[in-house]
C-alpha positions in Angstrom: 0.0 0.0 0.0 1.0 3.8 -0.9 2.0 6.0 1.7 -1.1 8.3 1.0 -3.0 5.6 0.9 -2.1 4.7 4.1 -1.9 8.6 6.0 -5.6 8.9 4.0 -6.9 5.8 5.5 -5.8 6.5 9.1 -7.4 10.1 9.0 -10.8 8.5 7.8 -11.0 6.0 10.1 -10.2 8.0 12.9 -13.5 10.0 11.9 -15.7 7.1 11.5 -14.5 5.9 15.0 -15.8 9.9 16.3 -18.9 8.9 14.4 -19.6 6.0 16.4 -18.4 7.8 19.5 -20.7 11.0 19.2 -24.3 8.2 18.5 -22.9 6.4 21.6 -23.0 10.1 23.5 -26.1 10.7 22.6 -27.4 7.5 23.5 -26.0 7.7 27.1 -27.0 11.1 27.7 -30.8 10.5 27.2 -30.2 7.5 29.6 -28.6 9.8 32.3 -31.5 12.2 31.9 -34.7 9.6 32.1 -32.6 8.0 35.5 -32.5 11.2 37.0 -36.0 12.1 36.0 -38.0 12.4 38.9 -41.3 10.8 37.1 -39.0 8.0 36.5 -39.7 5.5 39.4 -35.9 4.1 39.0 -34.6 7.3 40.1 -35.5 6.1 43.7 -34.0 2.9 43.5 -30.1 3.5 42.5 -31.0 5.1 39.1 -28.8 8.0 40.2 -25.6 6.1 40.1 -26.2 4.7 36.7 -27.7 8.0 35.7 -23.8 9.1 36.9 -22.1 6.7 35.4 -23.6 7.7 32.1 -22.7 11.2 32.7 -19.6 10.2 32.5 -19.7 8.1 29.9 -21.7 10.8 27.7 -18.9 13.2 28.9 -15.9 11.2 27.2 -17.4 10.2 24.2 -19.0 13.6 23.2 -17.8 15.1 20.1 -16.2 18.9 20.3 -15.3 21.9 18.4 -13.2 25.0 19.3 -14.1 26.1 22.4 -14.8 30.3 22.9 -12.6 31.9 25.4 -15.9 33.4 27.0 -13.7 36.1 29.0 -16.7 39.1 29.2 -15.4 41.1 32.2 -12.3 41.8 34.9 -12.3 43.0 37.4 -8.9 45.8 38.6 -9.4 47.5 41.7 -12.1 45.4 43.1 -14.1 47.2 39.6 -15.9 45.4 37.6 -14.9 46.6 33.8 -16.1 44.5 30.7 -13.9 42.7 28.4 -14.0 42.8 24.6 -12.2 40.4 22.1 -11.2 41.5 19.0 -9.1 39.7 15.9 -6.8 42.3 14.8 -5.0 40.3 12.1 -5.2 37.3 10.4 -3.0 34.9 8.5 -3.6 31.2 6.9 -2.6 29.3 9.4 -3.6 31.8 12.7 -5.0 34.9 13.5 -4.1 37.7 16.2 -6.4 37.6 19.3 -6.8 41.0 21.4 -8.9 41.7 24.8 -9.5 44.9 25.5 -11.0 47.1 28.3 -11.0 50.8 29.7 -8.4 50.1 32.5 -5.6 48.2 29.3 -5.3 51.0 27.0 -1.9 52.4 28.8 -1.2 49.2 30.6 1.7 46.8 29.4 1.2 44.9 26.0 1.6 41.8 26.8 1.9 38.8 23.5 0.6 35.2 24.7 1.9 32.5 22.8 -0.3 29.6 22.8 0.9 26.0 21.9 0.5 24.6 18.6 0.6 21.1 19.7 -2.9 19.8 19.4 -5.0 22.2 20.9 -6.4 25.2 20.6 -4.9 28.5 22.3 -8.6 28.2 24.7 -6.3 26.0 26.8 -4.4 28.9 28.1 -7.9 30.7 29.1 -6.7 30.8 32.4 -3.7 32.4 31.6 -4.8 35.1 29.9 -8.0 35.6 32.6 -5.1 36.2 35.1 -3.3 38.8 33.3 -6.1 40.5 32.0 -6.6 43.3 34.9 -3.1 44.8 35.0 -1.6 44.3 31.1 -3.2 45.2 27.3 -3.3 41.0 26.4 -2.7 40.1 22.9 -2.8 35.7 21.9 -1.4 33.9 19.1 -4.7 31.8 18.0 -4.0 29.2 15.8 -5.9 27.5 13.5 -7.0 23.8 12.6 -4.7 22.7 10.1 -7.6 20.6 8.6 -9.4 23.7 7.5 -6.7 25.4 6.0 -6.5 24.8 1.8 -3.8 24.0 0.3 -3.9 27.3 -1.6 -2.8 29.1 1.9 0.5 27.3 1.4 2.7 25.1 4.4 3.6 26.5 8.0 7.0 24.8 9.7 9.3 26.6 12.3 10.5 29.2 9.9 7.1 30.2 9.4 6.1 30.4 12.7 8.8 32.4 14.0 8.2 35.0 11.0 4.7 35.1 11.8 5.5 36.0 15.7 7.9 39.2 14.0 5.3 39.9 12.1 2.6 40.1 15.1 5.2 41.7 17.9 6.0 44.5 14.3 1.8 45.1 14.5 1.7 45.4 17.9 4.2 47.7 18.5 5.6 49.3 21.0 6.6 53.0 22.8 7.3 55.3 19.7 9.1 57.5 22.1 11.3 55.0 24.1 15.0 55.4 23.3 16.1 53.5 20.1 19.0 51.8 21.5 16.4 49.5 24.2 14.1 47.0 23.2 10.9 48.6 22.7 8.5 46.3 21.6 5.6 43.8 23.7 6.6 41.5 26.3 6.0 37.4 25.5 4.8 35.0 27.9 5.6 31.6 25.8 3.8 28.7 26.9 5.7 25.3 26.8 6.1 24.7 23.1 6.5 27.9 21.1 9.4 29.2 23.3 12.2 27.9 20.8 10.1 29.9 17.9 10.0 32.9 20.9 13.0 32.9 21.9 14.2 32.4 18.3 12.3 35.9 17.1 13.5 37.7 20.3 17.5 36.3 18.7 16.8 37.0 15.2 15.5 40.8 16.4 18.1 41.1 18.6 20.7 40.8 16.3 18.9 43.5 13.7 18.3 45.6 16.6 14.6 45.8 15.7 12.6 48.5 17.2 9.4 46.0 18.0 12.0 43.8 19.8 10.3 42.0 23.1 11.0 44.4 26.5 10.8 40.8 28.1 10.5 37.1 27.3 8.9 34.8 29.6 9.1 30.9 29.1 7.4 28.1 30.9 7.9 24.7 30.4 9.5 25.0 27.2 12.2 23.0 25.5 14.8 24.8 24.8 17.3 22.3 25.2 15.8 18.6 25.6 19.3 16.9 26.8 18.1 18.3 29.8 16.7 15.6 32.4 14.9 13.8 28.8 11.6 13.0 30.0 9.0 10.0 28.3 7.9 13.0 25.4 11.9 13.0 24.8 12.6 9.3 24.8 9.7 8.9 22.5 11.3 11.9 20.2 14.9 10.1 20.6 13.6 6.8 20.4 12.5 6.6 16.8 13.8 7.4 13.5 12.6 10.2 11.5 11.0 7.6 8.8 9.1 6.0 11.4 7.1 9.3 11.8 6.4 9.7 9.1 5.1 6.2 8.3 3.2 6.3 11.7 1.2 9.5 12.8 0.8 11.3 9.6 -2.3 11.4 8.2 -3.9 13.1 5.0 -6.8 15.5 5.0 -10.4 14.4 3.5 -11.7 15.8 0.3 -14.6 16.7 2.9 -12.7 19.7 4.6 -11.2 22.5 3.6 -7.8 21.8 4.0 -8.1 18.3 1.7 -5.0 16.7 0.6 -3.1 18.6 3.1 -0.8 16.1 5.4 -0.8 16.7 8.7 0.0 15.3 12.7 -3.8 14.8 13.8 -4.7 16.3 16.8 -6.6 12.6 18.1 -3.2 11.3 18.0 -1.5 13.5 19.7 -4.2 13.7 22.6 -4.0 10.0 22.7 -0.4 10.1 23.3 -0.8 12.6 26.1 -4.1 10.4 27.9 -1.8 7.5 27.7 1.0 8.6 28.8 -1.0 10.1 31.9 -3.3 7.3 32.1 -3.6 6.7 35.6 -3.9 10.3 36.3 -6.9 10.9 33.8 -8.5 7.5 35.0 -8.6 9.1 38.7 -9.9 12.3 37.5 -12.8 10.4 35.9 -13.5 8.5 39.0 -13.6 11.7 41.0 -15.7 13.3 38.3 -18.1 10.1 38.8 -18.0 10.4 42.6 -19.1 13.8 42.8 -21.8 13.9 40.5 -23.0 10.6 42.7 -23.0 12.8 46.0 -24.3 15.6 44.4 -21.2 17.9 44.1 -22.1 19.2 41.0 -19.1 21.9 41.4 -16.3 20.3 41.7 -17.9 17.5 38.9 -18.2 20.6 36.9 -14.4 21.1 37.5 -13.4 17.8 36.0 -15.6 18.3 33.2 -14.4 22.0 32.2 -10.9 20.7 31.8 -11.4 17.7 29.5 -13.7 20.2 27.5 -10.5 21.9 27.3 -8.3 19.3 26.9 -10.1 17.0 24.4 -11.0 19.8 22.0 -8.1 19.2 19.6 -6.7 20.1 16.2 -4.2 19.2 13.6 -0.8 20.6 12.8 1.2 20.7 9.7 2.9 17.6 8.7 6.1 19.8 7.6 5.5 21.8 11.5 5.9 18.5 13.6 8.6 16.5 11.6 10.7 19.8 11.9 10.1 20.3 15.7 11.0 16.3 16.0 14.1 16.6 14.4 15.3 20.1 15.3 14.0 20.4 18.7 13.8 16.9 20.3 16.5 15.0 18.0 19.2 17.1 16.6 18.9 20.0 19.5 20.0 22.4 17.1 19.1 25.6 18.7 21.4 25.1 22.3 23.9 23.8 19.7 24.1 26.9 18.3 23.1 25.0 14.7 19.5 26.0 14.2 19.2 28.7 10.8 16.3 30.7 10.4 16.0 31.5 6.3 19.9 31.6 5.8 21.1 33.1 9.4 22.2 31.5 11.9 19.9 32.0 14.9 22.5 33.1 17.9 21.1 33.7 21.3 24.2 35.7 22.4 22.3 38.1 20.2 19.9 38.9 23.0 21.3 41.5 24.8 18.5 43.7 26.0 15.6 41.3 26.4 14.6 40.4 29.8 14.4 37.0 30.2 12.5 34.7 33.0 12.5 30.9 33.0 9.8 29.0 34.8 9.5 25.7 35.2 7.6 23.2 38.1 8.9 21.1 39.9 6.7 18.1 38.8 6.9 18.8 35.1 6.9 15.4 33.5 6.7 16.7 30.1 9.4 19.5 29.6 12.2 18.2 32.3 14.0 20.2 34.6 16.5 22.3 33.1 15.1 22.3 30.1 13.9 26.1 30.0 16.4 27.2 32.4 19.0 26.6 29.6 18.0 29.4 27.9 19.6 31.5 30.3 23.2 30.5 29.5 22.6 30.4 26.2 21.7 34.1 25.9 25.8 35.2 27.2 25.7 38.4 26.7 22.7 39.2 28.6 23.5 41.5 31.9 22.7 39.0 35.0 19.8 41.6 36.2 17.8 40.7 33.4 17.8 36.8 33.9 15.7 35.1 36.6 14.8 31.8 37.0 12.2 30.4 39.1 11.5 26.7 39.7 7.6 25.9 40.9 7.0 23.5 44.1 5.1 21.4 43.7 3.5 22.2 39.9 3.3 19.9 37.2 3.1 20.9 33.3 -0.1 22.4 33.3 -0.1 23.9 36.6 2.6 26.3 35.3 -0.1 27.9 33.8 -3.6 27.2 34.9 -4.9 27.0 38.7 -4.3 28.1 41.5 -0.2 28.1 41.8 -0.5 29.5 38.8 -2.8 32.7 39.5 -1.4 33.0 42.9 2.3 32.3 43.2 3.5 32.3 39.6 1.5 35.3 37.8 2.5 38.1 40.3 6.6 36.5 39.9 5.7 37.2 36.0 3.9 40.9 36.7 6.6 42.4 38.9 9.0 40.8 36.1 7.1 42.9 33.3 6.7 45.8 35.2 10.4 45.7 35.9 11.2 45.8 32.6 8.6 48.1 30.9 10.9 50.9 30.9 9.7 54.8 31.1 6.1 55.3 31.7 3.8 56.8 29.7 2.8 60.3 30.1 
């Protein structure tokens, strides 16, 4: 069998196996609701803990879409103030998210860099619902490779990191700041995109670009994988390049927008993720269960708001992932000072003005200790006041961002940080 044969038959029966999946969901949920019916005379006699176990069931199996960030208000001074959300640019493969409201307008601008590894940028809502009162918040807000045609052309590392000088040039940054400093937004990079970040902020370093970053924050991120190699590295290391491709690269259906197009399906790389966490997301489901049996429909509602979250996925370019592989995970190119952006050689010594703070938890099983912090050293001709690094008790991967160690002892380390660096205030 052809290779597209084979990359266009996994794709498809991955969506007949959703099919399947969202009947069965539907099927459950009418169950759950006639056991808890109160006409029902079942509902009296253990109908509930079916009725629950259903729930869950339903839950799991339902099918999803991209979730809204739903951020309407903040609140900054114990003031309520709404929120608005605006796309101020757009591009094939993303678009440029902004929320705005009448205390940001003079506050700092602050670029969020979501993930593209699977899902959508939603899974930093948190994130940007903590930073919202004190900074102008800007997002990257990436798109489902699947609905992009083939007409909008490819997207690997190159492009991404052009698209992120692109954004930080649109942004801007204070027109009346000295020339000579960095002048542009601050970043807060999010696991994955801080090699592209941290990349740009070299790459406009060395031109002394005006819109370079003031500050760029990383968390989680693998900036240099030899560090304390955790199970996403020894799967990286562990195979050949070939064997990616043969293996989790699918083609797109003549039924979306982006058909032909090959891409790293989302489904996959959640299914590597559940599995690799398996006990972990086994336990949450039997605490999900638990409560709704008791009643606790909060904390139920907890469990369920993340796996909304997290099982809402979407596929990245074929040419995107195979490059991060090799590059990032296999050939480390960027710590090895190897790593060329369009013909230049991409040279963090090169940063010389950027703040930059490394944060990474303690418990991080998916970007290892170290792995961030090496960005640090890399960058030698940075003055030691502007590096910080800050390791997280007690916080795994997703804690760095989301919860409560994130919104209250990790976001104020990252607001004093910007604040630090936002140079002359505005009249």
């Amino acid at each position: 069998m052809a290779q597209n044969d084979r990359e266009f038959m996994l794709y498809t029966a991955f969506d007949m196996q959703k099919g399947l999946l969202a009947g069965a969901s539907k099927v459950a949920k009418i169950q759950s609701d006639w056991l808890n019916n109160p006409l029902n005379p079942a509902s009296y006699l253990g109908g509930p803990v079916i009725a629950s176990a259903l729930d869950v069931i339903e839950h799991a199996t339902a099918p999803r879409g991209k979730p809204a960030f739903g951020l309407d208000h903040t609140i900054v001074d114990g003031k309520e103030y709404a929120v608005e959300e605006h796309i101020e640019a757009r591009k094939p493969f993303g678009q440029l998210k902004h929320f705005t409201h009448a205390k940001s307008k003079n506050a700092p601008k602050l670029l969020i860099i979501a993930p593209m590894s699977g899902h959508y940028a939603t899974l930093l809502r948190g994130t940007v619902e903590r930073m919202l009162p004190g900074h102008d918040v800007w997002i990257t807000d990436w798109r489902d490779a699947r609905n992009v045609p083939l007409t909008g052309g490819g997207f690997d590392l190159e492009t991404y990191i052009s698209y992120l000088i692109e954004w930080l040039e649109f942004i801007g940054g204070d027109e009346d700041a000295s020339p000579d400093q960095a002048n542009g937004a601050h970043i807060l990079a999010v696991c994955q995109p801080s090699v592209p970040a941290y990349a740009a902020t070299a790459i406009m370093g060395k031109d002394k670009h005006p819109m370079r970053p003031r500050s760029l924050t990383m968390m989680g991120g693998p900036i240099d994988t030899r560090e304390a190699p955790t199970v996403v590295n020894d799967h990286a290391t562990g195979k050949t390049h070939e064997w990616f491709i043969q293996n989790v690269i699918g083609t797109i259906p003549p039924y979306y927008r982006g058909a032909g197009r090959r891409v790293y399906p989302g489904f996959l790389q959640l299914t590597g993720f559940m599995s690799m966490n398996l006990g972990s997301h086994m336990m949450s489901h039997w605490h999900m269960f638990s409560d709704l049996v008791k009643g606790d429909g909060e904390s139920a509602d907890k469990h369920k708001e993340f796996y909304d979250e997290y099982r809402s996925v979407c596929d990245m370019t074929a040419e995107f992932y195979l490059q991060t592989v090799d590059v990032v995970f296999q050939r480390h190119l960027l710590p090895k000072g190897e790593f060329n952006y369009r013909g230049q050689l991409v040279d963090p010594s090169t940063i010389t003005d950027t703040a930059i703070l490394a944060i990474e938890g303690e418990k991080d099983d998916i970007s290892g200790i170290g792995q961030t912090k090496a960005s640090l050293k890399l960058a030698k001709q940075l003055d030691d006041e502007k590096k910080k690094y800050f390791l997280v008790p007690e916080v795994g991967h997703y804690g760095i961002f989301n919860g409560s160690k994130w919104r209250d002892k990790i976001a104020p380390v990252l607001e004093d940080w910007i604040l630090q660096h936002n140079g002359p205030a505005k009249g």
